[in-house]
Steps between C-alpha positions, in 0.01 A plus 500: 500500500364735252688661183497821377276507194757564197484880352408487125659549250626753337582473068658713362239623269110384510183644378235686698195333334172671725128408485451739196760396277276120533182692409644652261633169320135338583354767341707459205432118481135528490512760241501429171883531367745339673784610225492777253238679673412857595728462826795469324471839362362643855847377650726637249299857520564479874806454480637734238328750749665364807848583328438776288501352117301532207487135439538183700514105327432253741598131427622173683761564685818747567757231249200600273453812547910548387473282206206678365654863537833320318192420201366844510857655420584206240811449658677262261736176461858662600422841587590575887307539807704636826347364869646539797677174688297548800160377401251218462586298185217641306634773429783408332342173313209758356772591267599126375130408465532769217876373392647823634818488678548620877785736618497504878559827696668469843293674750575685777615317808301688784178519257502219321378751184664574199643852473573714207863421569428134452298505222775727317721230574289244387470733186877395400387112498251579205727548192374545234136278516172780525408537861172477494365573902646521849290337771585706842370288798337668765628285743329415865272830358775746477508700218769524305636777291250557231670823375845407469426163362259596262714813333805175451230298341390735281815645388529119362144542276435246792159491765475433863251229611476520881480155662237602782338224672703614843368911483093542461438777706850578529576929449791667377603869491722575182622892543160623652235297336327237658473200275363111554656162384336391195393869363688464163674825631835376399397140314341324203333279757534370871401136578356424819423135660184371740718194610347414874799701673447795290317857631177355386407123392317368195693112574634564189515792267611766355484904342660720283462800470592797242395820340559446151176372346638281234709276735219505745317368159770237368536357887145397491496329152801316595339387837278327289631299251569831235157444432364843343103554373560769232198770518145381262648135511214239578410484831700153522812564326870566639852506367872445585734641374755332685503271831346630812472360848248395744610774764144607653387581795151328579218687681509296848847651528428840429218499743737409738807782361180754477424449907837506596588816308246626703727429775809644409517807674469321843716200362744830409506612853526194683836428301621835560409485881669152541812624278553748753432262812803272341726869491462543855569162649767439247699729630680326841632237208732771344717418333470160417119559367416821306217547296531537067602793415172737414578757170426845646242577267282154538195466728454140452231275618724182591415202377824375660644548826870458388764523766890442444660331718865465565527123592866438476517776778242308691662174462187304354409408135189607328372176512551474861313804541174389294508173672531706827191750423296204395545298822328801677245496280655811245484407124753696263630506118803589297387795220711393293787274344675718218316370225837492320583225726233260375610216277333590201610846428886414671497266180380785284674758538823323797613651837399862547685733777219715630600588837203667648299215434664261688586730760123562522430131517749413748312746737177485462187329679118578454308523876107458516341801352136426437203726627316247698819516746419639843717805634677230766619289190763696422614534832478079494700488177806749618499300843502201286792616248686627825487164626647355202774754448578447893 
């Protein structure tokens, strides 16, 4: 008696990794920098094209890539840094690596993004400690509101730092001009992240990017070490003024960022394609599945494809539902726990009541969304998640 062979399966989030992106890193390996070489600068002028900045800083990774833009603005020991409860820990913990304090915006519930109303309320949590940056999260790759937020920061003398890693390539359209994530429009900086489920891959690394030269300056001396070489020095000599990091990006990986930068206008329209494929057959599960909530003025390029799902209506627990999906072969993920929940920062600052958070979390689930799916995988997954949700 034969079996059926076993579909494959489907993550979440992968990389596409093609034959280029190898020859690219071979080439790179048999040249002769490995690490602080001319590709390093090659990638970062790519990019700051791809999104429309003056300047782009690459370094390790996206945790890095926060951390150095909280150096660049000198945040300091008890001055505040606002971050939304709906994100990857990073972006709070960029703030303590510094000895800043986090206040934690609520979010939205059907977005998952912090709002102008949010952050104002967050606003009232300050007192009177300097508020030094908001980090908006572009969540899933919606953008969120750059305007509002920005003209709440500033009325503070504070800056907006947009958390990115979720948006390259995503659009938006504030009033009637046409604007990309991670164009300084509206921000000192925007950090992104080339984590293996990210729009493109490095394995590990990361970017900022900016238009103001002298933090585009100060982001690279702090990448490495604070080391300066002060103009008609000897050819050997270097300085610190104060403690740097080892936060570089080495050549091999920017080979690989370079090639699949390349890439991003078809990795851009894949996403967008399968985004809409999971709108369509979606829709028989209403209303115990809808998709996040999309701001009208965002044109995002998902990283995510977050759903919310009504479980106590469909009389199964989340858990039962990932288990379900992964016994037909259907991985999924949680984006995120409040990071207000987590020990550490519930012993910092106690219990917080930020209702849109949880009533985000309780909801949400992250389906495959990757552009090496085929058209009939997201026709398997909703077949899959109607299964599970009988």
């Amino acid at each position: 008696m034969t079996h059926p062979a076993p579909l494959p399966w489907l993550p979440y989030g992968r990389q596409m990794i093609d034959d280029d992106d190898i020859a690219a890193v071979t080439a790179a390996l048999r040249a002769d920098f490995l690490t602080t070489g001319p590709l390093v600068e090659a990638f970062e002028a790519a990019f700051a094209e791809a999104v429309g900045a003056r300047h782009a800083v690459a370094c390790a990774n996206g945790t890095a890539a926060l951390h150095l833009a909280m150096l660049a603005l000198e945040v300091q020991a008890g001055e505040v840094v606002i971050a939304p409860s709906i994100t990857f820990l990073a972006t709070a913990n960029c703030a303590r690596y510094v000895g800043a304090e986090v206040v934690f915006a609520d979010v939205d519930p059907d977005s998952g993004l912090m709002t102008p109303d949010t952050l104002a309320e967050a606003l009232t949590r300050v007192g009177a400690r300097r508020l030094r940056a908001v980090l908006p999260v572009h969540l899933r790759g919606d953008a969120a509101d750059l305007p509002g937020l920005a003209a709440l920061a500033g009325a503070t003398g504070a800056v907006l730092v947009e958390d990115a890693p979720h948006a390259l390539g995503t659009t938006m359209t504030f009033g009637n001009l046409a604007e990309r994530v991670g164009d300084g429009r509206h921000s000192a900086m925007a950090t992104f992240s080339f984590h293996p489920v990210k729009t493109i891959a490095t394995g590990e690394g990361g970017m900022v990017t900016t238009n103001d030269a002298g933090l585009a300056k100060r982001l690279r001396v702090m990448r490495s070490h604070g080391m300066i070489r002060p103009a008609g020095a000897d050819p050997w000599w270097y300085e610190m003024a104060e403690p740097g990091f080892n936060y570089r990006l080495p050549d091999i990986l920017c080979a690989l960022g370079l090639s699949q930068l390349a890439k991003l206008p078809r990795f851009t329209a894949r996403r967008r394609a399968l985004a809409k494929a999971y709108e369509t057959e979606l829709a028989p599960l209403a209303p115990l599945v809808h998709l996040a909530a999309r701001p009208p003025w965002s044109d995002p390029v998902l990283h995510l494809m977050s759903v919310l799902i009504d479980f106590e209506a469909a009389g199964v627990t989340r858990r039962q539902v990932v288990e379900g999906l992964r016994e037909r072969g259907v991985g999924s993920q949680v984006h995120y726990i409040p990071v207000h929940r987590q020990p550490y920062y519930r012993a910092r600052y106690g219990e917080l009541d930020l209702p849109g958070a949880e009533r985000w979390y309780s909801r949400c689930l992250s389906l495959p969304l990757y552009p090496g799916m085929a058209d009939e995988d997201v026709a398997r997954v909703i077949k899959a998640l109607g299964a599970v949700l009988g």
